[in-house]
C-alpha positions as CSV (number, residue, x, y, z in Angstrom):
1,X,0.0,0.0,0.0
2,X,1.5,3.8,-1.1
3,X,1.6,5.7,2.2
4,X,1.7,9.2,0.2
5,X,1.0,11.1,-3.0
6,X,3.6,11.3,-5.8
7,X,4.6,14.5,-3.8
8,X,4.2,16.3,-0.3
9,X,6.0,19.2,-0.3
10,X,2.6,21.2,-0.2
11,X,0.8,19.0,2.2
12,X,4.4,18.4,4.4
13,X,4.0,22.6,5.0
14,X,1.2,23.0,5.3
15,X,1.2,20.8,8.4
16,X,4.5,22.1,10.0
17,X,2.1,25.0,10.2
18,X,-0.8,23.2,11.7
19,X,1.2,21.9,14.2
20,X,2.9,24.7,15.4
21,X,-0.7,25.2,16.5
22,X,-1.5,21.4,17.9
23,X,-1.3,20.9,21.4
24,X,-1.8,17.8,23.0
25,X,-4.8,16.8,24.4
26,X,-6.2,16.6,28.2
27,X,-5.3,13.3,29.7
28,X,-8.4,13.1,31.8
29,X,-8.9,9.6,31.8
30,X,-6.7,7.0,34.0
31,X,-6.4,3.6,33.0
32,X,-4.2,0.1,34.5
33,X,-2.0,-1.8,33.4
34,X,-2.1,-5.2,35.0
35,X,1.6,-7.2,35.4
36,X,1.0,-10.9,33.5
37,X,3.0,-11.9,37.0
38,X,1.3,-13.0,40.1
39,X,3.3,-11.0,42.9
40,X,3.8,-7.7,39.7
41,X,2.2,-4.7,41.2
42,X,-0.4,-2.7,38.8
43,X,1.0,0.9,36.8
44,X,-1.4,3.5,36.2
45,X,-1.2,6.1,32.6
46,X,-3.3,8.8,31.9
47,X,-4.3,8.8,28.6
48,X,-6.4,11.5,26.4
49,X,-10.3,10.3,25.0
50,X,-10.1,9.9,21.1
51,X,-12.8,12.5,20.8
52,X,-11.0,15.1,22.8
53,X,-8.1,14.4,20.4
54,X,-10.0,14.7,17.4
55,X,-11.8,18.4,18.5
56,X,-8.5,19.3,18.8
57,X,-7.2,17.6,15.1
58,X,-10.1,18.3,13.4
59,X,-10.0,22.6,14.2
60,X,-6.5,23.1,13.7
61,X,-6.2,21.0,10.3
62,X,-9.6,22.3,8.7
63,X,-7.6,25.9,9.0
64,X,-4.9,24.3,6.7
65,X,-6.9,22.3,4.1
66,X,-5.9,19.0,5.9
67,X,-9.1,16.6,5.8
68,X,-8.6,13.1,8.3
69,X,-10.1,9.9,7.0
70,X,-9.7,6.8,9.0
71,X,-11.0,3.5,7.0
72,X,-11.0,0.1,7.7
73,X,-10.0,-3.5,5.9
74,X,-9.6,-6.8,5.9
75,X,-6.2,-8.2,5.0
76,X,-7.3,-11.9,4.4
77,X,-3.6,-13.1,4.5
78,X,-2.4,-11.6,7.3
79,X,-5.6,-12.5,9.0
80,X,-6.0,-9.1,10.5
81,X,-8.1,-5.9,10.4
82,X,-6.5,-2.6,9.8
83,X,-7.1,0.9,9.8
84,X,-5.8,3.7,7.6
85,X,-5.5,7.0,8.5
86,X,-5.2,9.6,6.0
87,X,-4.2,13.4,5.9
88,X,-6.2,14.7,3.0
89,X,-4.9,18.3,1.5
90,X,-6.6,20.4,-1.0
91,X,-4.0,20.1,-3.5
92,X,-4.5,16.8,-3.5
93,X,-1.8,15.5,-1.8
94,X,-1.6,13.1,0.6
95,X,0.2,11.0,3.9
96,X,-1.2,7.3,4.9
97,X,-0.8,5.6,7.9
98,X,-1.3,1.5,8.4
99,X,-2.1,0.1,11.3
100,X,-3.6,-3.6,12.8
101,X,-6.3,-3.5,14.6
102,X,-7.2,-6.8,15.9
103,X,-7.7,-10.7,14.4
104,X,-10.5,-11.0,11.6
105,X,-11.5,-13.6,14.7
106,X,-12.6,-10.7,17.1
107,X,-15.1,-9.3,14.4
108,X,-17.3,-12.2,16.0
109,X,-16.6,-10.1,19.2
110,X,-18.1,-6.6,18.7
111,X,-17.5,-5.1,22.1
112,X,-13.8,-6.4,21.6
113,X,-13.3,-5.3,18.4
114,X,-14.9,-1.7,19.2
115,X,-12.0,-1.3,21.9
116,X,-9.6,-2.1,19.7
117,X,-10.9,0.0,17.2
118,X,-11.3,3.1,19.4
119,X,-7.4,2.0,21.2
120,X,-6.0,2.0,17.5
121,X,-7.3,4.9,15.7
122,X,-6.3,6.9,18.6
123,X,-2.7,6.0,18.2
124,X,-3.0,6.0,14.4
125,X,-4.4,9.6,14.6
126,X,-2.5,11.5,17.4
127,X,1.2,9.4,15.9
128,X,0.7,10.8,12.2
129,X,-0.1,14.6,13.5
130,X,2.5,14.6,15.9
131,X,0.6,15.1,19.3
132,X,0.9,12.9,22.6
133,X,-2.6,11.2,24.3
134,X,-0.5,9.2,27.1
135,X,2.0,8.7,29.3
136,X,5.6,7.6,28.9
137,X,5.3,4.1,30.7
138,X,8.9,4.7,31.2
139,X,8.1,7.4,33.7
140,X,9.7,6.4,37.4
141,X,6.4,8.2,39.0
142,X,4.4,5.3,36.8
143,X,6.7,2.2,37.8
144,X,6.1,2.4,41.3
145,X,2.6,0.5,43.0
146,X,0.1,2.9,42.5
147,X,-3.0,2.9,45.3
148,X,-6.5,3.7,44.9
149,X,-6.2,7.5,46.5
150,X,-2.8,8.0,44.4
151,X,-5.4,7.2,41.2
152,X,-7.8,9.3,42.2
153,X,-5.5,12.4,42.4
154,X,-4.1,11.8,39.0
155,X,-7.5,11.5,37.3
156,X,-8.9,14.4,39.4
157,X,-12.2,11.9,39.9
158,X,-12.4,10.9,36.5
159,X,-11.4,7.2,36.5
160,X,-12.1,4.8,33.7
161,X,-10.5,1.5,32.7
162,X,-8.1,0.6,30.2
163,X,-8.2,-1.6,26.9
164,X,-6.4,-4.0,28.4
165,X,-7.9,-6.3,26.2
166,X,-7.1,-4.0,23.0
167,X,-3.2,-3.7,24.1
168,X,-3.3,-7.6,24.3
169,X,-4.6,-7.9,20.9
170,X,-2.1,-5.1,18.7
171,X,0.8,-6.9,20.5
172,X,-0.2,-10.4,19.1
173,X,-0.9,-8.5,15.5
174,X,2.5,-6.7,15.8
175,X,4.4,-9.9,16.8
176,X,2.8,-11.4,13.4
177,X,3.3,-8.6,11.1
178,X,7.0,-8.4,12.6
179,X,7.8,-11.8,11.4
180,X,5.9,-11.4,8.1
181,X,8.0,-8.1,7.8
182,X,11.1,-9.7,8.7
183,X,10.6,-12.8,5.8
184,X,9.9,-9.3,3.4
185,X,13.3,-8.2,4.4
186,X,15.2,-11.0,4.2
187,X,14.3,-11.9,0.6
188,X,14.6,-8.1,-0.4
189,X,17.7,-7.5,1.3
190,X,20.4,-8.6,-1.6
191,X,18.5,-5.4,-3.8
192,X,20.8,-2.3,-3.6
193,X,17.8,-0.6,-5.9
194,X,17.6,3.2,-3.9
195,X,14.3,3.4,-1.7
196,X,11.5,5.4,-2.9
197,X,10.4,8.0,-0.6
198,X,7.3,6.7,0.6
199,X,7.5,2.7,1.6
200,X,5.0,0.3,-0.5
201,X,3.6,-2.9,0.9
């Protein structure tokens, strides 16, 4: 799949502009992450809502002629559905993202799949405009046990859970489109051919 027009350099400044305007959205929601061991004490992340994101996305790249489109498909090899998120200018230029969602098993899930969904085009979104919705996990504040009161001062009373479920899922896709990436590379790698700006799948 092409992940952007023949050219960007309209689109590419048009959004240095927009996001010298983007600011990252509220983290108002807390979620848990629970350790896989027995005796692993639970970390806690504030993360941003996708539709707080997307107020925020949506107004400062309409100023710019930057349209969003986020689509889904089913790649019947891979046995996975992804999502692609697209920054859409004027001109008629363009920048794709790719990114799995969740096992073409899960559709029989819908609840499931809807949280993975949701978990993925938030990533997808805020990673191609260059704003952050979470935490660093690599935070020392976030490592250490957290306790109920410590959660309800970082959520200032707004609490909600977190896709555990949906991180369990994109780590399973990642772990199989890393090795189907890895067989890609391993029979391209003798080509010296120079890369093309934009990767094709």
């Amino acid at each position: 799949m092409q992940r952007c027009s023949g050219t960007i350099g309209i689109i590419a400044a048009a959004l240095a502009k927009a996001q010298a305007q983007l600011v990252n959205p509220e983290k108002s929601l807390v979620g848990t992450i629970r350790s896989e061991q027995p005796s692993g004490a639970e970390r806690a992340f504030r993360y941003a809502p996708l539709s707080s994101g997307l107020d925020i996305v949506r107004k400062t790249l309409s100023q710019h002629e930057i349209a969003t489109v986020q689509t889904t498909s089913i790649d019947e090899t891979a046995g996975i559905v992804r999502l692609s998120t697209v920054l859409a200018h004027a001109s008629g230029e363009w920048i794709a993202s790719d990114w799995p969602v969740c096992a073409i098993t899960e559709t029989a899930a819908p609840h499931r799949m809807g949280a993975a969904l949701t978990y993925a085009r938030r990533y997808a979104l805020f990673t191609l405009v260059g704003i952050a919705g979470e935490d660093d996990l690599d935070a020392p504040d976030l490592i250490a046990p957290t306790t109920p009161s410590a959660r309800t001062e970082l959520d200032a009373g707004k609490t909600k859970a977190a896709p555990t479920a949906a991180k369990s899922n994109l780590l399973r896709i990642f772990q199989l489109v890393v090795r189907q990436r890895s067989s890609q590379v391993l029979n391209c790698r003798s080509s010296r051919k120079p890369q093309p700006l934009c990767a094709t799948d």
